[in-house]
C-alpha positions as CSV (number, residue, x, y, z in Angstrom):
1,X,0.0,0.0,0.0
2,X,1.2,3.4,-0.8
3,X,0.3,6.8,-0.4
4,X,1.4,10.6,-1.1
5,X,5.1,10.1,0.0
6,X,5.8,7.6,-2.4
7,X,5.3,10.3,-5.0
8,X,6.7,13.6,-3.3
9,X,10.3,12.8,-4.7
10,X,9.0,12.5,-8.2
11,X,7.8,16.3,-7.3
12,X,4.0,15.8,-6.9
13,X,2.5,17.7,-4.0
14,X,1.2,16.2,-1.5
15,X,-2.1,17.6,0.0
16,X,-1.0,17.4,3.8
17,X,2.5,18.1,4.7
18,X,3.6,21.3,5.7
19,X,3.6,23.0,2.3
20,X,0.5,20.6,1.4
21,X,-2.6,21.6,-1.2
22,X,-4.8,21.7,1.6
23,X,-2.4,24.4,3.1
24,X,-3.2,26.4,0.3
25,X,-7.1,26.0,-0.7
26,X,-9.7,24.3,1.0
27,X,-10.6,21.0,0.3
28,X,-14.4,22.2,0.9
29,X,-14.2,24.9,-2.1
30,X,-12.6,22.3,-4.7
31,X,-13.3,18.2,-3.9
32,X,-16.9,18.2,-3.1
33,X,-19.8,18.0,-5.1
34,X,-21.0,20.9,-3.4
35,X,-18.2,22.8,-4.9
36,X,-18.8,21.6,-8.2
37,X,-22.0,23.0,-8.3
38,X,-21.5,26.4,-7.0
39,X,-18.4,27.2,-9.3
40,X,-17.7,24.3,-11.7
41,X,-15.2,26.6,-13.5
42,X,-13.2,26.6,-10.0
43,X,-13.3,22.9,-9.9
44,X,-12.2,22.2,-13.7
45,X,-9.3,24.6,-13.4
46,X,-8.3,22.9,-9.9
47,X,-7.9,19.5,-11.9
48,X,-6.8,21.3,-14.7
49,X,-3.9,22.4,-13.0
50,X,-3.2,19.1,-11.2
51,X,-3.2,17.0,-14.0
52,X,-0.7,19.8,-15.8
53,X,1.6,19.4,-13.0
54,X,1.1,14.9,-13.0
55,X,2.2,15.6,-16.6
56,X,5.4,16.8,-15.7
57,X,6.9,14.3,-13.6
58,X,7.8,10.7,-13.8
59,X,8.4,7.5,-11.6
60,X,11.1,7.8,-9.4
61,X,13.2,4.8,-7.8
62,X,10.5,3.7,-5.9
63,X,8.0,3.6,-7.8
64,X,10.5,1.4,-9.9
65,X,11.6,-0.8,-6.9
66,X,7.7,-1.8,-6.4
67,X,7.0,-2.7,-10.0
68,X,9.8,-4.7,-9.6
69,X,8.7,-6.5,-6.5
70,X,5.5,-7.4,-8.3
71,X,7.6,-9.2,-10.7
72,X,9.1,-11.8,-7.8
73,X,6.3,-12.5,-6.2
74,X,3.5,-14.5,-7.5
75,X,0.7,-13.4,-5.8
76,X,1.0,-8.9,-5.8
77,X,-1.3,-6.2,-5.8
78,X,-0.3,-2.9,-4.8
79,X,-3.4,-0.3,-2.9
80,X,-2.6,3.1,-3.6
81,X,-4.1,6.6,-2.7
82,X,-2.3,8.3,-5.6
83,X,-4.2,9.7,-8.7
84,X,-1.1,10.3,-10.2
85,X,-0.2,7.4,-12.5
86,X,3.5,7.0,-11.8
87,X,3.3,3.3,-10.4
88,X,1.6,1.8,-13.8
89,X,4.4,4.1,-15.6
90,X,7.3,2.2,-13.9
91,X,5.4,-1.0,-14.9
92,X,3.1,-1.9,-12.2
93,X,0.3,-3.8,-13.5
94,X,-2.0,-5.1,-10.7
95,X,-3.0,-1.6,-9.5
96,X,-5.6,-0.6,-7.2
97,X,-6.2,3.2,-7.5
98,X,-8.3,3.6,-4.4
99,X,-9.0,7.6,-5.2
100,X,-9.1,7.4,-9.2
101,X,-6.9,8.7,-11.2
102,X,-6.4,12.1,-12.3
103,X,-6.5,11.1,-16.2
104,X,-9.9,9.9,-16.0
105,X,-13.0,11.2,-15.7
106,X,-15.9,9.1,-14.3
């Protein structure tokens, strides 16, 4: 299972830590349905803007060292809160993308 800090070296923020998203907006005016529908323009230049910045980056060693380990062992699947992408970039295959994923809409 992994979650934001597996992703913070490859240079995607992370919405908690110090210099977090959430330190910056609130999560009430931008990932809620109610904040869809009072300014939806708000909302699709929010994930606008994050999936611009998941464009930018790329796997980073661990990312690559877990795709890896789902190679030796027979019987792998890897939980992750990140919408970013980067694990089935550095090959991981039996992915569970518990939040989505930030190239999809659904």
């Amino acid at each position: 299972m992994t979650g934001a800090g597996i992703s913070a070296e490859s240079g995607v923020p992370t919405f908690r830590g110090t210099d977090g998203l959430w330190a910056k907006f609130r999560p009430e005016e931008l990932a809620t349905v109610d904040a869809f529908m009072r300014n939806p323009k708000l909302v699709w230049e929010w994930y606008l803007h994050r999936r611009d910045l998941m464009s930018k980056v790329s796997p980073n060693p661990g990312h690559h060292a877990i795709a890896e380990m789902e190679k030796r062992f027979d019987d792998f699947t890897l939980i992750t809160q990140n919408i970013d992408g980067l694990h089935r970039a550095a090959g991981a295959k039996n992915v569970l993308e518990i939040h989505g994923n930030i190239s999809r809409n659904k």
